[in-house]
Structures are given as structure tokens and as C-alpha cells.
C-alpha positions as CSV (number, residue, x, y, z in Angstrom):
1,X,159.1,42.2,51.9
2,X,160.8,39.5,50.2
3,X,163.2,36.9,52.7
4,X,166.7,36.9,51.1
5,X,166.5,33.2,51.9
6,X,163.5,32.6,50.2
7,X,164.6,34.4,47.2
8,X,167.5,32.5,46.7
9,X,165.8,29.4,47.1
10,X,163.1,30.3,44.5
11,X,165.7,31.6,42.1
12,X,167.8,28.6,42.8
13,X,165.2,26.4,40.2
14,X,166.9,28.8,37.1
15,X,170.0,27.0,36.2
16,X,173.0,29.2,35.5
17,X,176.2,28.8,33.7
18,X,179.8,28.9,35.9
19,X,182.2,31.0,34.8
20,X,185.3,31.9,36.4
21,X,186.8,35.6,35.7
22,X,190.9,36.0,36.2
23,X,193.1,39.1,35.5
24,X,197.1,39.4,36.5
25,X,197.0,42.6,38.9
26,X,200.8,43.6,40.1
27,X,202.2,40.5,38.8
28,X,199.5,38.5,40.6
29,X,197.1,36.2,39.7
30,X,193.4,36.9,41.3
31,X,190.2,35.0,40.4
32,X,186.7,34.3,41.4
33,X,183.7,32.2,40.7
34,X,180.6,33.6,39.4
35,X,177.3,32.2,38.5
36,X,175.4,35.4,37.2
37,X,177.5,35.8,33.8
38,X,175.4,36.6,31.1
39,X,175.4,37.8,26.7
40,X,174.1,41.3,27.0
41,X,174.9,42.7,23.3
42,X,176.3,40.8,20.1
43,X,177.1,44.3,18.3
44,X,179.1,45.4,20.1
45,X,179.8,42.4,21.9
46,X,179.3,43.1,25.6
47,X,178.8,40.8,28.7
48,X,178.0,40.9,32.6
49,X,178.6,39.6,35.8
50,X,177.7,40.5,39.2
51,X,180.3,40.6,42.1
52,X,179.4,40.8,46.0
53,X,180.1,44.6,47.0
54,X,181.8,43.0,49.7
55,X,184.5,41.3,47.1
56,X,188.1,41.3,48.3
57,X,188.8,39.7,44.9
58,X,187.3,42.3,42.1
59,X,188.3,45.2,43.5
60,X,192.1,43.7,42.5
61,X,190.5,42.3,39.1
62,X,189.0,46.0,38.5
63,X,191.7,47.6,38.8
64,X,193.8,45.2,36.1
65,X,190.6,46.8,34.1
66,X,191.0,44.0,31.7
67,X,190.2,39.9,32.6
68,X,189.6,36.6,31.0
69,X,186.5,34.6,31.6
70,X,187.0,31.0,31.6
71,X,183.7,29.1,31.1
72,X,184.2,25.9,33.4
73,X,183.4,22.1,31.6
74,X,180.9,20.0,33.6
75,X,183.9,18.0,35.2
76,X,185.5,21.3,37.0
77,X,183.4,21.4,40.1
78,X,186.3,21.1,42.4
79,X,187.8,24.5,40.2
80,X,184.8,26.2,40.7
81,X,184.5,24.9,44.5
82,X,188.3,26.3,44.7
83,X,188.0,29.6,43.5
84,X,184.4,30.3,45.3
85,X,186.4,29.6,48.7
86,X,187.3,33.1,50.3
87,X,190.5,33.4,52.0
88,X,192.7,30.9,50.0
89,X,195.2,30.9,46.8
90,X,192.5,29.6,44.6
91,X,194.9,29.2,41.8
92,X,196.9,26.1,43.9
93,X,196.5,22.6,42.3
94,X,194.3,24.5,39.3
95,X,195.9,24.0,35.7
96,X,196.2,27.6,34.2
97,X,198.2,29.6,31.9
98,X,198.4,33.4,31.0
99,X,196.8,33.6,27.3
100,X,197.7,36.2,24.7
101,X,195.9,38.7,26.7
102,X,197.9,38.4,29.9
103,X,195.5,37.0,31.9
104,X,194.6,33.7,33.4
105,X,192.9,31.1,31.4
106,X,191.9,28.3,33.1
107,X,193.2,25.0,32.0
108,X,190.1,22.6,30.3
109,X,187.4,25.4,30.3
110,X,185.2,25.3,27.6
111,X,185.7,28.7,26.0
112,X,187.7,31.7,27.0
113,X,186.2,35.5,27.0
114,X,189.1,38.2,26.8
115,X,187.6,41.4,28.1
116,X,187.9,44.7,28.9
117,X,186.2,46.9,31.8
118,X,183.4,49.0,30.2
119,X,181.6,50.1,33.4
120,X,180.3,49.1,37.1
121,X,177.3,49.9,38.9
122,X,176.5,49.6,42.0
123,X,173.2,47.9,42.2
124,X,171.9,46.8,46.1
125,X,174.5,44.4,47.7
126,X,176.2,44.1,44.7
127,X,178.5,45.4,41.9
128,X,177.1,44.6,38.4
129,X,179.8,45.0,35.5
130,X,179.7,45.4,32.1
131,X,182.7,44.5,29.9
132,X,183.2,44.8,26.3
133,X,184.4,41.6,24.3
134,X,188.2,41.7,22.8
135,X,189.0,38.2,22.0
136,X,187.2,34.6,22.5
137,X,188.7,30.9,21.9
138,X,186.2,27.4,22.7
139,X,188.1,24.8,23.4
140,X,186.6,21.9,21.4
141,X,189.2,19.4,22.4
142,X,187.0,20.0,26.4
143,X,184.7,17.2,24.5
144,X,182.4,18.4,28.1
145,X,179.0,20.2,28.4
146,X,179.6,23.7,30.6
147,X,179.1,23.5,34.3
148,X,175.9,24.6,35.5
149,X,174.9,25.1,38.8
150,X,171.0,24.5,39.8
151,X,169.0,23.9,43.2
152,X,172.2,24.5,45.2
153,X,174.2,21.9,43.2
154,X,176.8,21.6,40.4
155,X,176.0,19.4,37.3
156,X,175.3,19.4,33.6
157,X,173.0,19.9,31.2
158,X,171.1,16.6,30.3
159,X,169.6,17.0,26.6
């Protein structure tokens, strides 16, 4: 039997990119942070992310069935900090806007993924989702590497 703790931990020493995935559901903006956002398919163009089962957050962003990923710079750990936080408006003192799309873009992100819900599965403890690629903008004015997150802390990628 593996310890969740240990796990975690051991997994902890593969870096992973910081995304933050927004949709407009009834007139309202919802968000959350997720560190498990991945490429799965270039043709068609099809990504995933994985969101805690026990989510208040994606249930609302599911049922928008359509979001924007906004992949955070290496100077956004407070936005990331701020939207992994349970129980608050994550959105307060964030810079966003709602992009062509109609859903929140988050203000300085290095690129922005327009998506679509293709499908969810429930897989252990959490949901894993697959979404289908509409529309994607970089933001080459960010002049920032991506935020990474490694060994339990946020940083950037040192080439």
C-alpha cells in the first residue's frame, strides 16, 4: 500500500506547470488553480486537467461546459496562491478580463487556452477532464518564464 503522503512527496520532485482554468457560469466568474494540466493530442488539439472530486469550483465551471486556461508567468504566485484558497472570491485584487470567448483571462498570464468540455472521468479521488482546444493567444509582451511549482514551492524554470 502506497502512503498518500509519501506519494505526494515523491511526486513532488516532477515539476509541473500552473495553470489557472476560469469560465462565466450565471453571470459569474469561478476559477481554480491546477497543477496537473497537461498536451494530450495536437490533432485534434485536446488537453487535461484533474480537479478534486470534492471541487465546489468545477462543478460550476462544468456546467459553463466551456473555460479559458490561463497559464500563470513566474511572477503570479500570489494569483495562483489566490485562487488555490477555498472559500474566498479568488478573482478580488486579480487583474482579469472576459476574452472573446466569454470567459476569464487572467491578466499577465503567459498564454490563454479557450476550451470546450469534451469529457470527465472519474478516476479515484478525482475528476480527470478532457477538453478540446477552440482558440489560444501567448502573450509575448509577459517577457516571464511560466510558473512552475516543484518540491512544495512556486518558482521558475532556470535554463
Amino acid at each position: 500500500m502506497i502512503d498518500s503522503v509519501r506519494l505526494r512527496r515523491a511526486l513532488g520532485h516532477y515539476p509541473t506547470g500552473v495553470v489557472v482554468v476560469a469560465a462565466l457560469s450565471d453571470g459569474e466568474p469561478h476559477g481554480f488553480t491546477v497543477n496537473s494540466f497537461t498536451s494530450v493530442s495536437l490533432d485534434p488539439p485536446i488537453v487535461s486537467f484533474c480537479a478534486a472530486h470534492t471541487s465546489t469550483t468545477w462543478p460550476r465551471i462544468r456546467a459553463a461546459g466551456a473555460f479559458t486556461i490561463s497559464v500563470l508567468s513566474a511572477g503570479q504566485e500570489r494569483v495562483c496562491q489566490s485562487f488555490a484558497k477555498k472559500g474566498t472570491d479568488r478573482f478580488s485584487g486579480v487583474g482579469w478580463t472576459v476574452n472573446a470567448s466569454g470567459h476569464p483571462a487572467i491578466t499577465g498570464a503567459v498564454a490563454w487556452i479557450d476550451c470546450v468540455l469534451d469529457s470527465c472521468h472519474l478516476v479515484g479521488d478525482h475528476e480527470l477532464i478532457l477538453a478540446r482546444v477552440v482558440d489560444l493567444t501567448t502573450n509575448d509582451d509577459a517577457g516571464d518564464d511560466p510558473l512552475v511549482f516543484h518540491r512544495g514551492r512556486l518558482g521558475r524554470v532556470l535554463l
